[in-house]
C-alpha positions in Angstrom: 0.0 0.0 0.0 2.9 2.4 1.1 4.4 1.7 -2.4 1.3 2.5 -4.1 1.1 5.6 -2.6 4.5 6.3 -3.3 4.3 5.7 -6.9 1.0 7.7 -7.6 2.9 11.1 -5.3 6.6 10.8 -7.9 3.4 10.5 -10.7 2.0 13.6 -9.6 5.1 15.5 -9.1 6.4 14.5 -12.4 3.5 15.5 -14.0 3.3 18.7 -12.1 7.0 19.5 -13.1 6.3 18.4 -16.8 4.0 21.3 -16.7 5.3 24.2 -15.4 6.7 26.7 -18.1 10.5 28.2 -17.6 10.2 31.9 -16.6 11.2 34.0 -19.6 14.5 36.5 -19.0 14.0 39.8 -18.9 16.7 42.3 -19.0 16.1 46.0 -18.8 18.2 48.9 -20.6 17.2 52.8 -19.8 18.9 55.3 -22.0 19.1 59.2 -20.2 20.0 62.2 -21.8 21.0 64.9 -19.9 23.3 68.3 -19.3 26.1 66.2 -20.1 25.2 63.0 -22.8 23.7 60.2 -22.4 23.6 57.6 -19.6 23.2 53.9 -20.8 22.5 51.2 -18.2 21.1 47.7 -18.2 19.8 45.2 -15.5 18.5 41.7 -15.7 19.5 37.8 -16.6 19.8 36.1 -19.5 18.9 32.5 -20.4 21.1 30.6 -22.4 20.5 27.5 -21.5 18.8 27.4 -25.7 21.2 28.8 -27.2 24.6 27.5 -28.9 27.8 28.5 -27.4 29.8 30.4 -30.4 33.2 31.2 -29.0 34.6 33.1 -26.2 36.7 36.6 -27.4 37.8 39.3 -26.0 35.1 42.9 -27.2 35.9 46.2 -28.8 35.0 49.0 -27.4 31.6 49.6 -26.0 28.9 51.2 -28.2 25.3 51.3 -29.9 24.5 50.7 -32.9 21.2 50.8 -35.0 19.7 50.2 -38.1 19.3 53.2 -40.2 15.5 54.3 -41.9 11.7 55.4 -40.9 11.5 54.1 -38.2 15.1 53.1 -36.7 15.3 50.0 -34.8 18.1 49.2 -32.2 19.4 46.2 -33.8 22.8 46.0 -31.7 23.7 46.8 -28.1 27.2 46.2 -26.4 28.1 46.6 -23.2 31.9 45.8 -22.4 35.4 47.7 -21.2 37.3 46.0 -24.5 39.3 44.5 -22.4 37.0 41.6 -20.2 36.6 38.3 -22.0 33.1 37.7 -22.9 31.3 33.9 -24.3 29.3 34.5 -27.3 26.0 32.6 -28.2 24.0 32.5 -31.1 20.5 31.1 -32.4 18.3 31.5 -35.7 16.0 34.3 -35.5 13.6 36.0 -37.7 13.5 39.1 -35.1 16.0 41.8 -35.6 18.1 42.5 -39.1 21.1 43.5 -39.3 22.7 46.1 -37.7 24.2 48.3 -40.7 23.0 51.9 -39.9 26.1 53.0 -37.7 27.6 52.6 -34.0 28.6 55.1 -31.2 31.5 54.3 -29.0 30.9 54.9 -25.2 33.1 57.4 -23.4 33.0 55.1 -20.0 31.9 51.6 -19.1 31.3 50.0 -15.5 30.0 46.6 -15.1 29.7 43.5 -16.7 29.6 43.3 -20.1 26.6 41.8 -22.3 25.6 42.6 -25.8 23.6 41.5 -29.0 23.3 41.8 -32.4 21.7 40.8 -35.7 23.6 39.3 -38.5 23.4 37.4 -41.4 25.5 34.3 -42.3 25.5 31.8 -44.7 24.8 31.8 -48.2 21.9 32.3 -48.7 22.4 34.1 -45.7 19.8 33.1 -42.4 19.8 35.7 -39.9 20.7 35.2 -36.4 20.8 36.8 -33.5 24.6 36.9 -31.3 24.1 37.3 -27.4 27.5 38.1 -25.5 27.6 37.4 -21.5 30.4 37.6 -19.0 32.6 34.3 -19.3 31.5 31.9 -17.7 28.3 33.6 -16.9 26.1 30.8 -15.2 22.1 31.3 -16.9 19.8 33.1 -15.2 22.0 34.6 -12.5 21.9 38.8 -12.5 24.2 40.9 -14.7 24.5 45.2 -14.6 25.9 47.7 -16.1 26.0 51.1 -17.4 27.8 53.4 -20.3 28.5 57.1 -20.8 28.4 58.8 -24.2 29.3 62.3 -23.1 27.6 65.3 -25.4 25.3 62.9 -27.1 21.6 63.2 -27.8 19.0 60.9 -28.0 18.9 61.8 -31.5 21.9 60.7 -32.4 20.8 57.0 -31.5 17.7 57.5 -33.1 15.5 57.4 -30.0 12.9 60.3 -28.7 11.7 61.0 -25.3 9.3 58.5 -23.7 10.4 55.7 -26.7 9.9 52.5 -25.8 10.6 49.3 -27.5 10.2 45.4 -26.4 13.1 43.1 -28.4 12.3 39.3 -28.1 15.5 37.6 -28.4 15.9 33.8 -28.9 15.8 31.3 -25.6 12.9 33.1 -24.3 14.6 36.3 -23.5 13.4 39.7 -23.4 15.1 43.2 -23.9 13.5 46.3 -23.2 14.3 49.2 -23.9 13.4 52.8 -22.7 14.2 56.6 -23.6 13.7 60.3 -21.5 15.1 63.0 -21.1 16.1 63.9 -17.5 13.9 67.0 -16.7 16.4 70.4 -16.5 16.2 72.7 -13.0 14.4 76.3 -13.5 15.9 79.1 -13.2 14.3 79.6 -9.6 14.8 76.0 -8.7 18.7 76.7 -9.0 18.2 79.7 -7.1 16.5 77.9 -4.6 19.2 75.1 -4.1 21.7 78.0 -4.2 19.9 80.0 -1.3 19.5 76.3 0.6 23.8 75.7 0.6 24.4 79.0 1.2 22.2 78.6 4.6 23.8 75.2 5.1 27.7 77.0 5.2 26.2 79.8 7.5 24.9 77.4 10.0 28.2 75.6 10.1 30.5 78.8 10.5 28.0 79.3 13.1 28.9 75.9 14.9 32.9 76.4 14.1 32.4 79.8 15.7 31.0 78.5 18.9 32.7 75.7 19.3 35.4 75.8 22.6 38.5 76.4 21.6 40.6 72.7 21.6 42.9 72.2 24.2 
């Protein structure tokens, strides 16, 4: 009887497990423009657990690029210090084409690296899609970063303020991506924050002045 009952419960749990779906990878990436450029960062996990393992090399330098034409479409995105070794993947995909319409290098990377891009291979060619991750990067696990691109626009990468787009990348893995434009201080908000630090030194000469003398 105990058998029996032991043999229906690893049924049910197999069956159970048999039917749950893999939780799809999402990874974030917010591009900011402000005074000074624009601010690229990225947080999230990747699964490549589906994919096939390309090679492992070593990345250029850090930049975006994007398919040129009404409307653009960020077809490549590479995070990386060109110097940090990164292991390349690469699946069949009918997603994103190629990324032809130009790049811009980053003036300052932190983090790990992680990139994709759309190319062609073969003849005839078959598109697929290239995912780079940190060597040895286990699947799932978190991965950050961020770039600089200083005295850039959000024009210059094809983007407005409040764009959003949604990228479905093979293995069940999601890349979205979002543009704004930081809001700028008014006039009377700098002369606000001016008035405030200009209170916050006269309260500490204040202190300094009636502090007792040390010993």
């Amino acid at each position: 009887m105990k058998n029996r009952l032991k043999t229906r419960l690893f049924a049910c749990i197999a069956v159970a497990a048999a039917g749950m779906s893999v939780e799809a990878q999402i990874l974030d990436v917010q591009v900011v423009q402000d005074l000074s450029g624009v601010s690229v960062s990225y947080h999230g996990s990747i699964d490549t657990t589906g994919l096939t393992y390309w090679f492992t090399t070593v990345p250029g330098p850090g930049g975006l690029s994007f398919q040129a034409g009404p409307p653009s479409a960020l077809n490549a995105l590479v995070f990386n210090d060109g110097a940090t070794n990164v292991d390349l993947f690469s699946a069949v995909s009918s997603v994103l084409g190629t990324s032809d319409g130009g790049s811009i290098q980053s003036t300052g990377f932190a983090g790990s690296p992680f990139g994709f891009v759309g190319i062609s291979e073969g003849s005839p060619p078959v598109l697929s899609v290239v995912i780079g991750v940190p060597e040895g990067y286990a699947s799932g696990t978190t991965i950050s970063g961020q770039m600089q691109f200083a005295g850039s626009t959000l024009g210059n990468f094809s983007m407005i303020d409040g764009s959003f787009q949604t990228l479905n990348l093979p293995g069940g893995n999601t890349v979205t991506i979002s543009a704004s434009i930081a809001p700028v201080p008014e006039p009377s908000e700098w002369a606000a924050l001016g008035a405030g630090l200009c209170g916050v030194v006269a309260v500490v000469r204040r202190m300094r002045m009636k502090a007792p003398p040390r010993p």
